[in-house]
C-alpha positions in Angstrom: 29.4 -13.1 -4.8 27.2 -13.2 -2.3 23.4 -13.1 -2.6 22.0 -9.7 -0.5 18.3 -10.5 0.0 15.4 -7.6 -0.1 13.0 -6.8 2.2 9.8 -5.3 2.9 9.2 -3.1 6.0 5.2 -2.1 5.6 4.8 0.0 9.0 3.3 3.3 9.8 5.5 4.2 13.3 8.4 5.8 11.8 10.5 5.4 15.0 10.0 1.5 14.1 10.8 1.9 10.7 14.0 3.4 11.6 15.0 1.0 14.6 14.4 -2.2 12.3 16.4 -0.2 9.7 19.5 0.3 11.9 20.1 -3.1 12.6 19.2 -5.1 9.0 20.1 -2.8 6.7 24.3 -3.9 7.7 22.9 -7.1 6.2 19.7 -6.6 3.8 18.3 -4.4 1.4 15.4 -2.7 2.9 12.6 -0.7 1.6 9.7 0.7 3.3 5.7 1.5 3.1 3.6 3.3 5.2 0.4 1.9 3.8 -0.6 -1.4 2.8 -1.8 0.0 -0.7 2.1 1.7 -1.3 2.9 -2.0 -0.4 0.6 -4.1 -3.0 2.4 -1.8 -6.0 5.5 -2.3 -4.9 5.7 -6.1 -4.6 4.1 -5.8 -8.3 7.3 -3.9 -9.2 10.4 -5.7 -7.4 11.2 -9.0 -6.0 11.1 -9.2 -2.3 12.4 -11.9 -0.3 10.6 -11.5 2.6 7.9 -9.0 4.2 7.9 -7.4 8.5 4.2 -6.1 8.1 2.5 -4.6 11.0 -1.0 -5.6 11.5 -2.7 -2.2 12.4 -2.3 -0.3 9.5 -4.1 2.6 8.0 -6.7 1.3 5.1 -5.5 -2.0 4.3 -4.5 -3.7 8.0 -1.9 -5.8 8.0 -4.0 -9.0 7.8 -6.0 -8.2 4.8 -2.9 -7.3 2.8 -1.4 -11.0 3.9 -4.5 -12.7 2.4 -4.7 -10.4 -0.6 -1.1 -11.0 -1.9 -1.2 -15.0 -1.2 -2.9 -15.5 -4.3 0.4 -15.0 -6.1 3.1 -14.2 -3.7 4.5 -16.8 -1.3 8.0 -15.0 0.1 7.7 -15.4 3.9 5.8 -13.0 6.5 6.7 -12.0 9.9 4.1 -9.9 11.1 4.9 -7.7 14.1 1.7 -6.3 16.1 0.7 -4.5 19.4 -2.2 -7.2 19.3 -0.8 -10.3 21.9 -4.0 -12.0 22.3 -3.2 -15.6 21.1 -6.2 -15.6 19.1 -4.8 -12.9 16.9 -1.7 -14.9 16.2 -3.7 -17.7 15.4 -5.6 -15.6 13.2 -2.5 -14.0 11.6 -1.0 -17.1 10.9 -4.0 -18.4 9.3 -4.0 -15.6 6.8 -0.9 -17.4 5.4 2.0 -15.1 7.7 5.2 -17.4 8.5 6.0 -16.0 11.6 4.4 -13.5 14.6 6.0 -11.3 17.3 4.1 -8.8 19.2 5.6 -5.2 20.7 7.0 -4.2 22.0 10.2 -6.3 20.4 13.8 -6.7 20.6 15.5 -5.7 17.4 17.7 -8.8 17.8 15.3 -11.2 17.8 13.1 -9.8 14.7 17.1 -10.5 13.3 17.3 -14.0 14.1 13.2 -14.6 12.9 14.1 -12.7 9.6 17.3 -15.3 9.2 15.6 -18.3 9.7 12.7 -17.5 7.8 15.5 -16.9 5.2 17.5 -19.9 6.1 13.9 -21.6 5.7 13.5 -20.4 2.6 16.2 -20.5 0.7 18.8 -23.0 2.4 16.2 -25.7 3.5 18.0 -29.1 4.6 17.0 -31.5 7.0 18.6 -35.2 7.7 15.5 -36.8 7.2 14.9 -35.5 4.0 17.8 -33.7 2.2 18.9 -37.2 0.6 15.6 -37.9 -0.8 15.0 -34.7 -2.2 18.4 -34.9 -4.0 17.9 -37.9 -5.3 14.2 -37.4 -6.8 12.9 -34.2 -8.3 9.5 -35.1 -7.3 7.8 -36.7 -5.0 4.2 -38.2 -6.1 1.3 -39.3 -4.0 -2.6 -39.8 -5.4 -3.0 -36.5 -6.9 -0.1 -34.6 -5.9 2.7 -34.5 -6.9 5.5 -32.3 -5.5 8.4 -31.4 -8.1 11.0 -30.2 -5.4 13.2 -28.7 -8.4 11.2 -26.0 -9.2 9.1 -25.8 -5.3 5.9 -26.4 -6.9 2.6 -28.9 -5.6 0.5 -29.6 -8.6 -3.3 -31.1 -7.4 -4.8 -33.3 -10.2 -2.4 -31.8 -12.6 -3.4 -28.0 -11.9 -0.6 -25.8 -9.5 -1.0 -25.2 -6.5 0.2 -21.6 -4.2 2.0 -22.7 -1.4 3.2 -20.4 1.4 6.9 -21.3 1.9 6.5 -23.0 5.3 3.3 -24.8 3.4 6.0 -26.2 1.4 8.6 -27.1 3.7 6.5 -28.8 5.7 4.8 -30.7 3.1 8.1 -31.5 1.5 9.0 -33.1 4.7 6.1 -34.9 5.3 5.7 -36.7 1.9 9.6 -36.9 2.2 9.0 -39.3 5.1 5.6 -41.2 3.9 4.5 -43.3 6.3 6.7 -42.3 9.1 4.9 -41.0 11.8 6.5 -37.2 12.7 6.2 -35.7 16.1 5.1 -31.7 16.4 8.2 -30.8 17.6 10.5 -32.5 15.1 8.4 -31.3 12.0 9.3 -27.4 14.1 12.9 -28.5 14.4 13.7 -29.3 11.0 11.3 -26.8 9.0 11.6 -23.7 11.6 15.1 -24.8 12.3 14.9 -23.3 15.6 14.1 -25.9 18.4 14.0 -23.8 21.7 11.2 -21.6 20.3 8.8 -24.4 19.3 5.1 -23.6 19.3 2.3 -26.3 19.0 -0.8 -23.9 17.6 2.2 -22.4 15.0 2.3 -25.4 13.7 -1.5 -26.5 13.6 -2.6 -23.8 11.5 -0.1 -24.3 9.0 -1.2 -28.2 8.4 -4.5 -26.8 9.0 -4.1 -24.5 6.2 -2.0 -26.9 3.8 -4.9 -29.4 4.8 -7.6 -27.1 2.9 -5.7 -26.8 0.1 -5.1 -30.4 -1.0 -7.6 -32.8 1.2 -11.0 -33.5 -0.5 -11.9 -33.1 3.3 -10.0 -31.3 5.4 -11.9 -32.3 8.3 -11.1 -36.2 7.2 -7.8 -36.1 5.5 -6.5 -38.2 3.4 -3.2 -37.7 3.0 -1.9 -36.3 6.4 -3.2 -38.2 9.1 -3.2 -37.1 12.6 -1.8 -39.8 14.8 -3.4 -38.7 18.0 -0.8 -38.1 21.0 1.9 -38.4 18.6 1.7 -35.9 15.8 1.2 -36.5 12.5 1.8 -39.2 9.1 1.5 -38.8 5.2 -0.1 -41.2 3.5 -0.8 -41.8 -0.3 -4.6 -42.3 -0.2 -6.1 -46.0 -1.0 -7.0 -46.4 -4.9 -10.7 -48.0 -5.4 
């Protein structure tokens, strides 16, 4: 039987409620919130697979609630906002959202972001490292260590909350150590969608995944920057 995955509408506009309804509901379960508060009880209460938050919310806005469930939530985000600026994507994605589309939208497209941010999730495959990842159920590297069975980064032994597209890409990366991976092949295989490639999408996710597992982010040691060409894992030199 197959799997029917849940999600998450937190909006206030009915009218948007009710046009996002009309076109996943044929293919999801859908619940709704109003308020960003409704929301934070009700991920306590069922398992969502993934979240459509607007960012201009009454009370909580829709940033704030992103950064407030990452401490132990990581289903993916698509946040959909009136606010275009690119600073305020930036910004969004940095709170730990997966994905960001501003209004107005086309229903279809918030379709096809909501199935590859599934298809991220839950089917992730690339060529460059699906055989690895079959083969070894985890991938170590100074003080990490990845177990890909169970999707969980342990730093020095403790755990580590990853986002979902903190994962993949990481996956990927250490998956490849020592190749050297271009932007736009790290969005291919982990956004799985290579016509709607973005370059500061992807920088604040390894900017983000840097923080949580570099000594220094602003010197890593495990994913290099290989200027004008994009970007390498490397297990750090033992003294």
């Amino acid at each position: 039987m197959e799997m029917t995955y849940s999600i998450l509408l937190i909006e206030d506009d009915h009218e948007i409620i009710e046009l996002l309804k009309i076109y996943l509901e044929p293919e999801y379960d859908v619940h709704e919130a109003a308020d960003a508060r409704i929301a934070l009880d009700m991920i306590e209460n069922y398992s969502y697979d993934l979240a459509v938050v607007d960012v201009m919310l009454p009370g909580i806005d829709g940033f704030q609630w992103v950064k407030t469930i990452r401490h132990s939530h990581y289903f993916p985000v698509l946040f959909l906002s009136a606010r275009s600026q690119e600073s305020d994507k930036i910004l969004g994605l940095s709170m730990g959202a997966d994905d960001y589309m501003t209004k107005p939208f086309n229903p279809l497209e918030v379709v096809a972001r909501v199935q590859a941010l599934l298809r991220r999730v839950h089917q992730f495959d690339t060529v460059a490292a699906s055989k690895k990842e079959a083969e070894e159920e985890r991938l170590e590297a100074g003080e990490l260590v990845l177990d890909t069975k169970s999707c969980t980064l342990y730093l020095a032994g403790q755990p580590v909350l990853l986002t979902s597209t903190e994962y993949k890409i990481l996956a990927l990366l250490m998956g490849n150590s020592g190749r050297v991976l271009t932007r736009k092949k790290i969005y291919e295989a982990v956004w799985d969608d290579a016509f709607a490639y973005d370059d500061n999408t992807i920088m604040v996710h390894l900017s983000n995944l840097r923080e949580k597992i570099e000594p220094h982010p602003k010197n890593p040691s495990y994913i290099k920057t290989i200027r004008g060409l994009g970007y390498k894992f490397e297990a750090p030199v033992q003294h």
